[in-house]
MDTraj code that builds the backbone (N, CA, C; nanometers):
import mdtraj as md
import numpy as np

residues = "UNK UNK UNK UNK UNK UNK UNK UNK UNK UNK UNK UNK UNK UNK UNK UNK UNK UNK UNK UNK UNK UNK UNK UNK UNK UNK UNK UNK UNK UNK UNK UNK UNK UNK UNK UNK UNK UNK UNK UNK UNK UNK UNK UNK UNK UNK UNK UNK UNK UNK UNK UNK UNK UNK UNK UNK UNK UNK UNK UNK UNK UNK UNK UNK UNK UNK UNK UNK UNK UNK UNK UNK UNK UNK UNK UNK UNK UNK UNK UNK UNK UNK UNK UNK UNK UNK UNK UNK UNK UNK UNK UNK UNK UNK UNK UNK UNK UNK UNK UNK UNK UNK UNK UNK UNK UNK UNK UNK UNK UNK UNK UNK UNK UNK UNK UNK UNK UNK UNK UNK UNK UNK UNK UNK UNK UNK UNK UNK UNK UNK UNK UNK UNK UNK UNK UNK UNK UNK UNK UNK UNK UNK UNK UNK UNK UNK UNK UNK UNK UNK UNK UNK UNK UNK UNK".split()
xyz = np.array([
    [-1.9117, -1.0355, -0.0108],
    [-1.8396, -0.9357, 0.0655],
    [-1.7633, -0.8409, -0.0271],
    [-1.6829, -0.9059, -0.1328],
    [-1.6203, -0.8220, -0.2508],
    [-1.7118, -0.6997, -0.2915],
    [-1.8459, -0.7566, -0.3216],
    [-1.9006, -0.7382, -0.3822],
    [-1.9802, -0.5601, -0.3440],
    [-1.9435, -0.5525, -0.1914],
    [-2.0006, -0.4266, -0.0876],
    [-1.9445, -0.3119, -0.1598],
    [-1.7478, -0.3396, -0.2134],
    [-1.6749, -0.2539, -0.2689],
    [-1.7308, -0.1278, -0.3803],
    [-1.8126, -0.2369, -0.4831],
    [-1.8895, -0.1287, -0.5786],
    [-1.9770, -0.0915, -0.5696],
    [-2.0726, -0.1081, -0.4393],
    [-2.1639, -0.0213, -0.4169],
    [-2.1479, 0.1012, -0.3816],
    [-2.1884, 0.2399, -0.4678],
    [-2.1787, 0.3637, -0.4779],
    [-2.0201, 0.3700, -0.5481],
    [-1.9509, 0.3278, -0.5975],
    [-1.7968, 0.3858, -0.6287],
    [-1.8616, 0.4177, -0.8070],
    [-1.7880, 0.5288, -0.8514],
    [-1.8446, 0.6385, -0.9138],
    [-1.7628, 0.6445, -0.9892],
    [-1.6294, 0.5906, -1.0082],
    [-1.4757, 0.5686, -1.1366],
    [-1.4290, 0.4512, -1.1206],
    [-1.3780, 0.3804, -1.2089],
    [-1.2475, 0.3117, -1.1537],
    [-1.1287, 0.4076, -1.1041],
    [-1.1001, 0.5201, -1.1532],
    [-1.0030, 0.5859, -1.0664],
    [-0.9828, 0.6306, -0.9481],
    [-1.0460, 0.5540, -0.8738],
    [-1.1113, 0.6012, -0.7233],
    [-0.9945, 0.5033, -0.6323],
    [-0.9854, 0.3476, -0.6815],
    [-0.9224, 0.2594, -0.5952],
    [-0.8733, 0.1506, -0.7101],
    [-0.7610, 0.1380, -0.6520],
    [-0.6953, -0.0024, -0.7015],
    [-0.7606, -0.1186, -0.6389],
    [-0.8486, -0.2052, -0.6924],
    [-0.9311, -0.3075, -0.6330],
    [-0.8666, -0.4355, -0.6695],
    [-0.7976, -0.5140, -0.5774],
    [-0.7670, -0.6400, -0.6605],
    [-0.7585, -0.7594, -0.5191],
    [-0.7318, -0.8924, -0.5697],
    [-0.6864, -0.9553, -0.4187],
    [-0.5620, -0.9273, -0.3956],
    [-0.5013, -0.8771, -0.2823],
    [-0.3909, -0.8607, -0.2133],
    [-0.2901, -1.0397, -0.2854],
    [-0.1750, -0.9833, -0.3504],
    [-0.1085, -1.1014, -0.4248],
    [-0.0444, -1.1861, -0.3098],
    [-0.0322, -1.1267, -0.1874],
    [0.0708, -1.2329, -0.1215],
    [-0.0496, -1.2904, 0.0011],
    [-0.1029, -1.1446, 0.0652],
    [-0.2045, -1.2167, 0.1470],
    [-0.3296, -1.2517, 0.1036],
    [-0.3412, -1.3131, 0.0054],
    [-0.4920, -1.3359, -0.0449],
    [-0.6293, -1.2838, -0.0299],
    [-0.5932, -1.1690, 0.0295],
    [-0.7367, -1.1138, 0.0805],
    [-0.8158, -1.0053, -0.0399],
    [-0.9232, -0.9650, -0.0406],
    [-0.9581, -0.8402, -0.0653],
    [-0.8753, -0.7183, -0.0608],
    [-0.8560, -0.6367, -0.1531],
    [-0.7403, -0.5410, -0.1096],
    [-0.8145, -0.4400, -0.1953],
    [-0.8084, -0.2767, -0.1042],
    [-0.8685, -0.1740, -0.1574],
    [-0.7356, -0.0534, -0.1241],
    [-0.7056, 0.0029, -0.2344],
    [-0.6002, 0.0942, -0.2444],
    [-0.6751, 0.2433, -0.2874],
    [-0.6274, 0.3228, -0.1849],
    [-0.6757, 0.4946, -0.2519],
    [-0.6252, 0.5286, -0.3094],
    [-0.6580, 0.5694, -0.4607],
    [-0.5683, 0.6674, -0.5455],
    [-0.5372, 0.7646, -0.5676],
    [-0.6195, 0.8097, -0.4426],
    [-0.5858, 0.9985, -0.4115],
    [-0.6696, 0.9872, -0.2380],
    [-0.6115, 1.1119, -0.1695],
    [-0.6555, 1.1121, -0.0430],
    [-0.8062, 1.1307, -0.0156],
    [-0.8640, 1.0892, 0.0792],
    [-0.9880, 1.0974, 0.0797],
    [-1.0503, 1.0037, -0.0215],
    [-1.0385, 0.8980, -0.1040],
    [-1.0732, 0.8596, -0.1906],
    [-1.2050, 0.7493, -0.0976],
    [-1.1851, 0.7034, -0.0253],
    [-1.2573, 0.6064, 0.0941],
    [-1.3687, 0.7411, 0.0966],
    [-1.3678, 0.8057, 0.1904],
    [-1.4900, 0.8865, 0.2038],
    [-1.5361, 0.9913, 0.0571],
    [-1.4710, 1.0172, -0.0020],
    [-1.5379, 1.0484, -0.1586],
    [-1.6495, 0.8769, -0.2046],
    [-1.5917, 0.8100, -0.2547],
    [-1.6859, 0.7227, -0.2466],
    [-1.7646, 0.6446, -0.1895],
    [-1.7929, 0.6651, -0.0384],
    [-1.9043, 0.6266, 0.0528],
    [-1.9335, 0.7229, 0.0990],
    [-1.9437, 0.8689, 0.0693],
    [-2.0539, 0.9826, 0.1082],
    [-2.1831, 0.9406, 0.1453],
    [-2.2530, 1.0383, 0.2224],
    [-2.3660, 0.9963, 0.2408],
    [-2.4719, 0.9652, 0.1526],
    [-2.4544, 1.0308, 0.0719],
    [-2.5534, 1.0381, -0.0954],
    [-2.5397, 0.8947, -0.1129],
    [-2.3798, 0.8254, -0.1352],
    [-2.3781, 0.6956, -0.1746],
    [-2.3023, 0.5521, -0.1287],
    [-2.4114, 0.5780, 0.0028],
    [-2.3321, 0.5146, 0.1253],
    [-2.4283, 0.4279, 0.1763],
    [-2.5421, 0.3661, 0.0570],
    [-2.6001, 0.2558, 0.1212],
    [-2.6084, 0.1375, -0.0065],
    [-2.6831, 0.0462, -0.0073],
    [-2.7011, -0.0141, -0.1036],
    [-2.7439, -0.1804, -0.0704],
    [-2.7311, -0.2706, -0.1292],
    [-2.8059, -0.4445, -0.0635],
    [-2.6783, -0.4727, -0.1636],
    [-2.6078, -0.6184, -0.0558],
    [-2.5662, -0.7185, -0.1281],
    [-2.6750, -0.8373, -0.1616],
    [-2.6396, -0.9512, -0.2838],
    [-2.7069, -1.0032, -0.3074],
    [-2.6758, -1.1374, -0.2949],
    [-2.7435, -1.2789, -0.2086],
    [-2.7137, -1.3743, -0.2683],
    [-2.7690, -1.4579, -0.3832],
    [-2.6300, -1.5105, -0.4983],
    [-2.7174, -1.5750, -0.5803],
    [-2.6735, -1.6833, -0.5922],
    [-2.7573, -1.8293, -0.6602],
    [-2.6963, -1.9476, -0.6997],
    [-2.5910, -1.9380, -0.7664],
    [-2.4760, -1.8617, -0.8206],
    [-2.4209, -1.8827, -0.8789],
    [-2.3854, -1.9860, -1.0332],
    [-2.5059, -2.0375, -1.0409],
    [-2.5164, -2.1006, -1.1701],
    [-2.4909, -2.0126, -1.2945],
    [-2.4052, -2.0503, -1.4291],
    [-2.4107, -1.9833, -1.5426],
    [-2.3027, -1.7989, -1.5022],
    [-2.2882, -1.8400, -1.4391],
    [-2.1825, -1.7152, -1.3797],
    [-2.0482, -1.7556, -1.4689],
    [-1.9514, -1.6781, -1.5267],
    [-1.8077, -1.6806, -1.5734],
    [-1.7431, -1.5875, -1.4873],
    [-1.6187, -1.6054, -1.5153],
    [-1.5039, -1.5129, -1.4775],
    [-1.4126, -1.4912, -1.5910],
    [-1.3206, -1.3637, -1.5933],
    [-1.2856, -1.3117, -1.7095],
    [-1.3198, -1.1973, -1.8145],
    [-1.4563, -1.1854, -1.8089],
    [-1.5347, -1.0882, -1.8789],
    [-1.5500, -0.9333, -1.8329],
    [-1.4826, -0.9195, -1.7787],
    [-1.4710, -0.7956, -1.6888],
    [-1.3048, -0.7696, -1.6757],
    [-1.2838, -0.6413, -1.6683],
    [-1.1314, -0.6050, -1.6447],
    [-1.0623, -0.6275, -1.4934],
    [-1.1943, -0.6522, -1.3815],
    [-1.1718, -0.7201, -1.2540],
    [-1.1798, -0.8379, -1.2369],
    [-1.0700, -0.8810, -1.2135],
    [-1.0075, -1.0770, -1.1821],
    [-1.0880, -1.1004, -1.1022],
    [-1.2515, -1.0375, -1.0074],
    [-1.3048, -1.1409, -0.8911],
    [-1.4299, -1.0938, -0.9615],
    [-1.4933, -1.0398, -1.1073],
    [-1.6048, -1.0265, -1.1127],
    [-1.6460, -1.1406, -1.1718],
    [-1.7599, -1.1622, -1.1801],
    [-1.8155, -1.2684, -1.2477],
    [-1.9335, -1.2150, -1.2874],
    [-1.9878, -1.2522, -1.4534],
    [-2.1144, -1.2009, -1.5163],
    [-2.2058, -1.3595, -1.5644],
    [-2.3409, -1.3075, -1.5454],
    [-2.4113, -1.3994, -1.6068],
    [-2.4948, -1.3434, -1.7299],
    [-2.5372, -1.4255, -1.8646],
    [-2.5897, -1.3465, -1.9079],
    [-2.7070, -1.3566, -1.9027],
    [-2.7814, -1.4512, -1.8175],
    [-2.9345, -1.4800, -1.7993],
    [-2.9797, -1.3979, -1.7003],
    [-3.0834, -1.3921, -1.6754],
    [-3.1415, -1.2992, -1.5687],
    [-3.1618, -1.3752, -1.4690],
    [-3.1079, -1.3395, -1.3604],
    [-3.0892, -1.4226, -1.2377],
    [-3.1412, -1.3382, -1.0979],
    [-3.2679, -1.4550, -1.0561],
    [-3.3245, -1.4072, -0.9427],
    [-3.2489, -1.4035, -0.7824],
    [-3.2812, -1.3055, -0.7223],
    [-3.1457, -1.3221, -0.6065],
    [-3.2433, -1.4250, -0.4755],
    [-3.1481, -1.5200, -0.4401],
    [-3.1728, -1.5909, -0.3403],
    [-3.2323, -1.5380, -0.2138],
    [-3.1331, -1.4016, -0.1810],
    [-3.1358, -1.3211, -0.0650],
    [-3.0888, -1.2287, -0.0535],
    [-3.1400, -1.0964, -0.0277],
    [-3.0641, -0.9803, -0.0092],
    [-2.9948, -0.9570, 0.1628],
    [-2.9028, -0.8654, 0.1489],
    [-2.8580, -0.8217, 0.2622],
    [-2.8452, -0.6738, 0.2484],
    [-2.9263, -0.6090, 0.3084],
    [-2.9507, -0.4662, 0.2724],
    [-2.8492, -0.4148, 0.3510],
    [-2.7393, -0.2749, 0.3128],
    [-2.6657, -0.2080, 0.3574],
    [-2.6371, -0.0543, 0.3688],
    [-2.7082, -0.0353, 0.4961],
    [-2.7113, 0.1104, 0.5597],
    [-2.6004, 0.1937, 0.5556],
    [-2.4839, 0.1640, 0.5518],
    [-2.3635, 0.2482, 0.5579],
    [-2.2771, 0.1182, 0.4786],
    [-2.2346, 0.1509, 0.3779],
    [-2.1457, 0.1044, 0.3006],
    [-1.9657, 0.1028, 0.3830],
    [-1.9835, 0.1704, 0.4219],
    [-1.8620, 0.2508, 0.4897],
    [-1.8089, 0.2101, 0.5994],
    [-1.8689, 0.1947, 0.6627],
    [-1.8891, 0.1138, 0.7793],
    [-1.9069, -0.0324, 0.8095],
    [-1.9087, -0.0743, 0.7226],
    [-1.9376, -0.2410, 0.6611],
    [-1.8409, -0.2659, 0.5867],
    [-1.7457, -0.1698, 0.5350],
    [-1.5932, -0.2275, 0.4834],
    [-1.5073, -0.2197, 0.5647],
    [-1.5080, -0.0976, 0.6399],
    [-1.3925, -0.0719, 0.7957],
    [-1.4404, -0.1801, 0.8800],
    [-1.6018, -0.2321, 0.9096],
    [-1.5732, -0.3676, 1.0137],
    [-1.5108, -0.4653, 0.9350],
    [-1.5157, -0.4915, 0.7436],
    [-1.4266, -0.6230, 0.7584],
    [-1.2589, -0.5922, 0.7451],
    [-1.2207, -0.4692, 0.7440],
    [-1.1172, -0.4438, 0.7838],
    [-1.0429, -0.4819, 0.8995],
    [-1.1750, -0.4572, 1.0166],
    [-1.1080, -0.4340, 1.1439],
    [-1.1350, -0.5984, 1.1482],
    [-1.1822, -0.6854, 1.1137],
    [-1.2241, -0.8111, 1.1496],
    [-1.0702, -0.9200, 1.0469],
    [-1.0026, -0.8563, 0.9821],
    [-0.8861, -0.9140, 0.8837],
    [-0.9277, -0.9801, 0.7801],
    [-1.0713, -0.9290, 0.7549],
    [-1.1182, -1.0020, 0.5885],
    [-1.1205, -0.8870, 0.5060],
    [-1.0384, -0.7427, 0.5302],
    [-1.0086, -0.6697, 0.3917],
    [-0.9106, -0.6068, 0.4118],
    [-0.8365, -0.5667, 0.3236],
    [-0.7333, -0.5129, 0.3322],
    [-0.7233, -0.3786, 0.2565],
    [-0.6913, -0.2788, 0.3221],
    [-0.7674, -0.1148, 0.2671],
    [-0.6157, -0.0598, 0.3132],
    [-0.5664, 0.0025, 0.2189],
    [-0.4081, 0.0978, 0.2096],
    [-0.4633, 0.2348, 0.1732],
    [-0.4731, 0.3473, 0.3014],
    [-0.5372, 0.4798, 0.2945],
    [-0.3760, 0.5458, 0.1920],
    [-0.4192, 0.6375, 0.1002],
    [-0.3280, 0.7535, 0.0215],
    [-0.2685, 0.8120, 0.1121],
    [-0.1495, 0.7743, 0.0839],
    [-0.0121, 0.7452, -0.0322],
    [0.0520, 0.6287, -0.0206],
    [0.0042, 0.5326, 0.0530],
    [0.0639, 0.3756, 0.0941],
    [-0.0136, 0.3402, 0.0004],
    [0.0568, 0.2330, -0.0765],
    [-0.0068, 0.1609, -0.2119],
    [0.1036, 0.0527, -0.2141],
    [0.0304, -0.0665, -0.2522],
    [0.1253, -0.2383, -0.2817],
    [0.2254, -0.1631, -0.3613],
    [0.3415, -0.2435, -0.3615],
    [0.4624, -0.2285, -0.4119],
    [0.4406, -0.2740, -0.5723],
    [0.3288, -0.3505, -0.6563],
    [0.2953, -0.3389, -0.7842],
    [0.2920, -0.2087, -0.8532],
    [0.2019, -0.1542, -0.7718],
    [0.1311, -0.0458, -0.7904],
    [0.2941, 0.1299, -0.8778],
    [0.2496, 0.1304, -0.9280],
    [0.3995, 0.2847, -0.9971],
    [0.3712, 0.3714, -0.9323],
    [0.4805, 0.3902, -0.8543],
    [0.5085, 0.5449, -0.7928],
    [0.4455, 0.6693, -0.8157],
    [0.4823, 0.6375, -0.9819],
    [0.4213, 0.7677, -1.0645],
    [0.2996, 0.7088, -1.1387],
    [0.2298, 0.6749, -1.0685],
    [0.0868, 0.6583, -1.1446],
    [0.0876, 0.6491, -1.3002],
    [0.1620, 0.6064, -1.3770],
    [0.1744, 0.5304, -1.5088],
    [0.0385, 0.4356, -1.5232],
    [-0.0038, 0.3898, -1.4919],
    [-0.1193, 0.2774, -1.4469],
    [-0.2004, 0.3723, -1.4938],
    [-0.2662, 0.4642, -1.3801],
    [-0.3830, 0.5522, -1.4400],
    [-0.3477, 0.5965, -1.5341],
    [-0.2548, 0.6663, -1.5837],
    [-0.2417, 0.7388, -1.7023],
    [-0.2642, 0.6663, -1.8212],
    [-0.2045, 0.5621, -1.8263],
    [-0.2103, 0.4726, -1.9798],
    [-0.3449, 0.4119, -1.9679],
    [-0.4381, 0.3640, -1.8866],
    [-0.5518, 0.3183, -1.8710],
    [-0.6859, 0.4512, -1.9035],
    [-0.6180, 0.5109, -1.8372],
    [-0.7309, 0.6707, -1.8584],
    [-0.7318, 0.7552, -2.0418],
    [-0.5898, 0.7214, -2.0591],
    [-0.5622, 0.7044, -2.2212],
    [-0.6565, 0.6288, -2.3545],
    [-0.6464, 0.4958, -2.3142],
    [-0.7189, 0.4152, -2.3679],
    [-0.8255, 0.4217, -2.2850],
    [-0.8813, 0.4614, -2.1931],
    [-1.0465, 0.4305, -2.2097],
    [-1.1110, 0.5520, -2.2379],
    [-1.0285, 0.6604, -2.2772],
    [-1.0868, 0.7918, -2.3302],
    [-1.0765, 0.8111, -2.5114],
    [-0.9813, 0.6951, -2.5347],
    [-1.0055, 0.7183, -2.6503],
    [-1.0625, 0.5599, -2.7155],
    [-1.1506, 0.5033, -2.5838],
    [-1.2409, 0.3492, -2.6755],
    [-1.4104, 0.4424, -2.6164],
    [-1.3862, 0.5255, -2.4866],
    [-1.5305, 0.5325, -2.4700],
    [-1.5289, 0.6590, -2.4294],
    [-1.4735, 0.7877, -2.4920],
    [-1.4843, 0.9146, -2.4991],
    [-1.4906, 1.0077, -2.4022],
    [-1.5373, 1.0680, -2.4047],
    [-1.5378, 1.1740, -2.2714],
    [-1.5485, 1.2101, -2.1383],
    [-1.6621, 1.1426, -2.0942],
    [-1.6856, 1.0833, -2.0161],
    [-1.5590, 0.9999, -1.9235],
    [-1.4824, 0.9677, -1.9613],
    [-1.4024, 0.9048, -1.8717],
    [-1.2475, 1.0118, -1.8845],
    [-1.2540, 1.0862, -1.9863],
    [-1.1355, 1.2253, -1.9703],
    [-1.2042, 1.3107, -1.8509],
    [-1.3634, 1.3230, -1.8375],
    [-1.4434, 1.3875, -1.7203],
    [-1.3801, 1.3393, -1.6013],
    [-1.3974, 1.2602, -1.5862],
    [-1.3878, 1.1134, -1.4374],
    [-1.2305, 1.1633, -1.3996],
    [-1.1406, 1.1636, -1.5204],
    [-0.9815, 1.1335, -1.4610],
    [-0.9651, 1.3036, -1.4018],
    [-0.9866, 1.3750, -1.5047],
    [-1.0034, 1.5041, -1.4687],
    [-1.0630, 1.5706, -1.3178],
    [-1.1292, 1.5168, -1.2880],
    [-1.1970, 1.5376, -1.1692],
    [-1.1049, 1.4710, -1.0197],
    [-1.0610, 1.3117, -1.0391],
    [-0.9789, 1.2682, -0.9392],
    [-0.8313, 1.2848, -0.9436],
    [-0.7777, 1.3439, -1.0584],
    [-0.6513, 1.3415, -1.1217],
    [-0.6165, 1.4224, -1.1583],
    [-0.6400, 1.5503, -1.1361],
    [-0.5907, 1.6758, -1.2152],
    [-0.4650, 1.6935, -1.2246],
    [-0.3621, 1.6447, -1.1403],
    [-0.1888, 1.6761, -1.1589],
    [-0.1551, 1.5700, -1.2477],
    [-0.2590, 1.4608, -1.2928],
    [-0.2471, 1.3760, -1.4076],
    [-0.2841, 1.4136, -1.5432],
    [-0.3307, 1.5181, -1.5529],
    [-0.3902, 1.5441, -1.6888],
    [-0.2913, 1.5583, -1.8252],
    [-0.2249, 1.6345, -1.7800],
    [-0.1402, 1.6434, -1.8683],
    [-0.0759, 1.5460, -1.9552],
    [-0.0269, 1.4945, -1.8224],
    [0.0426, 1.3268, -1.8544],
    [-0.0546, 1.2151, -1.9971],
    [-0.1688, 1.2546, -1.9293],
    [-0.2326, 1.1831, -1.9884],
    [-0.3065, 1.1946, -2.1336],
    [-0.3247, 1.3363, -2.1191],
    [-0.3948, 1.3928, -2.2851],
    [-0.2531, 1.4015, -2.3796],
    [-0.0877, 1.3730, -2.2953],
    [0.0347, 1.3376, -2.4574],
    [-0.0053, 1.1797, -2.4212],
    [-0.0217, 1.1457, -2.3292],
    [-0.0358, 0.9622, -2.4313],
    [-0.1616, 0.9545, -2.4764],
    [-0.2417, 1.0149, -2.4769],
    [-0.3715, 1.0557, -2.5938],
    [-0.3397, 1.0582, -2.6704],
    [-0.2943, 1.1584, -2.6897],
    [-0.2072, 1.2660, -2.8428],
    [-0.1194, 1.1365, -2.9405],
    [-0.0362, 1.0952, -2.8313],
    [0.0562, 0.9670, -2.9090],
    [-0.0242, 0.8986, -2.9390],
    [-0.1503, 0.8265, -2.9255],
    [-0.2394, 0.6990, -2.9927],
    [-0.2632, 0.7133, -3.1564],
    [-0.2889, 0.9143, -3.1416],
    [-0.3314, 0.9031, -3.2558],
    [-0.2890, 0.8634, -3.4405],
])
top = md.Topology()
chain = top.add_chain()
for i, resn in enumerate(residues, 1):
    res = top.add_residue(resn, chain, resSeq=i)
    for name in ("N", "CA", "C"):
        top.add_atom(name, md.element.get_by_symbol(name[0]), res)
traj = md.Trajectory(xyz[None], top)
C-alpha cells in the first residue's frame, strides 16, 4: 500500500513521506499546494503494485525509514495493476489507512520555514548536481535563494 505513494512522484520535494510518529499510519504531507495533483496527473497517474516474498529484502539503505531493497533480482508473486494512482490513495485515506495533510497543514516536526528542504536540496545538489538544483527550482522557487547561500557556504 506504501508502496502506491511512488508511483509517478517525480522529486522528493513533492511530499514529506514518512509514518505518521504518533498515529502510526502512512503519512503524506504537501510541500507546496497542489502538490497531490502535480504528482498524480494524468500522464502519471497509473502504475501496478507488486507482491513479493520478501526474502533477502533490508531496511535502512534508502533515505526512507519504510523502503526496503533487495539486491537479487526478485520475481513478483503478483501484480495489482493501478488505473488511477490518485484515487487509490484518497480511498485509503477515506478508509483511515493513510494519512494525507493538503498545503499548508504539515506535522508539527516538519519547520515552518522549510529549513528541511533547503539544507537537503543543498546537499543533494552538491553530491548529485544539477539535476536536483532543476527539481527544487521548479517546486520551490521562493526557496532558491535560501538555498544556493547554503550551497555557497559548503564550499
Amino acid at each position: 500500500m506504501f508502496a502506491a505513494v511512488f508511483i509517478g512522484l517525480t522529486s522528493n520535494f513533492v511530499f514529506d513521506i514518512r509514518r505518521h510518529p504518533e498515529k502510526k499510519l502512512p503519512y503524506l504531507c504537501e510541500r507546496f499546494a497542489g502538490a497531490l495533483d502535480e504528482s498524480y496527473s494524468i500522464e502519471r497517474n497509473s502504475g501496478s503494485l507488486y507482491v513479493l516474498s520478501g526474502d533477502g529484502f533490508i531496511k535502512g539503505q534508502t533515505q526512507c525509514a519504510e523502503a526496503v531493497v533487495c539486491a537479487e533480482t526478485v520475481v513478483p508473486l503478483e501484480e495489482q495493476p493501478l488505473d488511477d494512482v490518485k484515487a487509490y490513495l484518497l480511498g485509503l485515506e477515506r478508509q483511515g489507512r493513510l494519512l494525507i495533510d493538503r498545503y499548508p497543514n504539515r506535522g508539527d516536526w516538519l519547520p515552518a520555514d522549510d529549513s528541511d528542504l533547503v539544507e537537503i536540496a543543498a546537499k543533494w545538489t552538491q553530491d548529485f548536481g544539477e539535476r536536483i538544483l532543476e527539481q527544487f527550482k521548479k517546486y520551490h522557487p521562493h526557496l532558491l535563494d535560501r538555498m544556493l547561500e547554503k550551497l555557497n557556504s559548503r564550499d
